[in-house]
N, C-alpha and C positions, 0 to 999 in steps of 0.2 A: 524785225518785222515778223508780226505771227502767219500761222497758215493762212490764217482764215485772212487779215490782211491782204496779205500776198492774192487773195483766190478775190476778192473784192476790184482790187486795184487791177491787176489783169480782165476782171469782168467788165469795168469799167473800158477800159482802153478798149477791148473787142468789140465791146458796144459804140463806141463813137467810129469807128472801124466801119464796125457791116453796116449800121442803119446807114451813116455816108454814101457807102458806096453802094450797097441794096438800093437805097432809097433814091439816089441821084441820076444811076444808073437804070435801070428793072424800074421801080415804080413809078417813077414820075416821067417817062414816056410815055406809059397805058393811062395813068390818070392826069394828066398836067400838072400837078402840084409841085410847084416852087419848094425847092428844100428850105429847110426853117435857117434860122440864123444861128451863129455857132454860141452864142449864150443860151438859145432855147435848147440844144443839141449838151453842151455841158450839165444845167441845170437836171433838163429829162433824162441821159444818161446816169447821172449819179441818184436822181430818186428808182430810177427803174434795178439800178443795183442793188441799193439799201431793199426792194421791195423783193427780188432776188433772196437775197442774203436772209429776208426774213420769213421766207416763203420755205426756204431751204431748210432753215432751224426745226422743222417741223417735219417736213417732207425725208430728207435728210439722203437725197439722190437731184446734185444740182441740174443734171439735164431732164429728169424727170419734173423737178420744180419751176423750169426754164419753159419746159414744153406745156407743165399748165397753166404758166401766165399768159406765152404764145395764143394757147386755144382759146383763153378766154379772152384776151383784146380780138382774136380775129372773130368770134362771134358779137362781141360787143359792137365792134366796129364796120366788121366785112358783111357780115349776115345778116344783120339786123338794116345795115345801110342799101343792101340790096333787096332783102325784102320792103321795104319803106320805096323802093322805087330812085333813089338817092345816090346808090353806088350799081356800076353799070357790073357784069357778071364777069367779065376776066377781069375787072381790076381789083375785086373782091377774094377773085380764087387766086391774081398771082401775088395781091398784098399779104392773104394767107398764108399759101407757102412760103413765102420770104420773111415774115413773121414766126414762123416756126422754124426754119431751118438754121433764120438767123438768133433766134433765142435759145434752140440746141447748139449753137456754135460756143454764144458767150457763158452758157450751163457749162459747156467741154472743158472750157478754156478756167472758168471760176473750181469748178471741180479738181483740174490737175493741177491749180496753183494752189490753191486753199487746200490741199491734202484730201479731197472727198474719197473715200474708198468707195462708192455707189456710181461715180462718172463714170 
């Protein structure tokens, strides 16, 4: 198995990990959202890697690449749904940080398994 493999497949797992638990626990008592179903949880896990992986090919620092996918769904998502009137203000600011802290996790985790010397 190559690094980069190795650093994929662990980013993978960390990801069905934190959003789980992030998400089940912390988000969806502020916001009431029913966690998704574990096909939507696999499927979105493995594109959000691949999107990781290709983010990183460029960037070439996976928790720097981690944290600007983070920024950009929590403005895409948080910011935009709060200004719109849509997303109430703590579940925007704790969906945020748990959105970056959990996408610097699975960057940490992709980086020391895939050999990144920028992790």
């Amino acid at each position: 198995m190559s690094a980069r493999t190795r650093g994929q497949a662990g980013a993978f797992v960390a990801i069905l990990i934190l959003y789980y638990i992030l998400h089940r626990f912390v988000y969806e008592p502020v916001s009431g959202v029913a966690v998704p179903g574990w096909v939507a949880l696999i499927v979105g896990g493995a594109i959000s890697v691949c999107f990781l992986d290709w983010v990183n090919q460029t960037v070439r620092s996976s928790i720097r690449s981690a944290v600007i996918i983070a920024i950009s769904q929590a403005i895409v998502v948080h910011v935009y749904g709060w200004l719109r009137g849509e997303t109430e203000l703590v579940t925007g600011v704790v969906g945020s940080v748990l959105l970056i802290v959990g996408w610097a996790a699975v960057g940490f985790v992709y980086g020391k398994l895939g050999g990144d010397v920028h992790s």
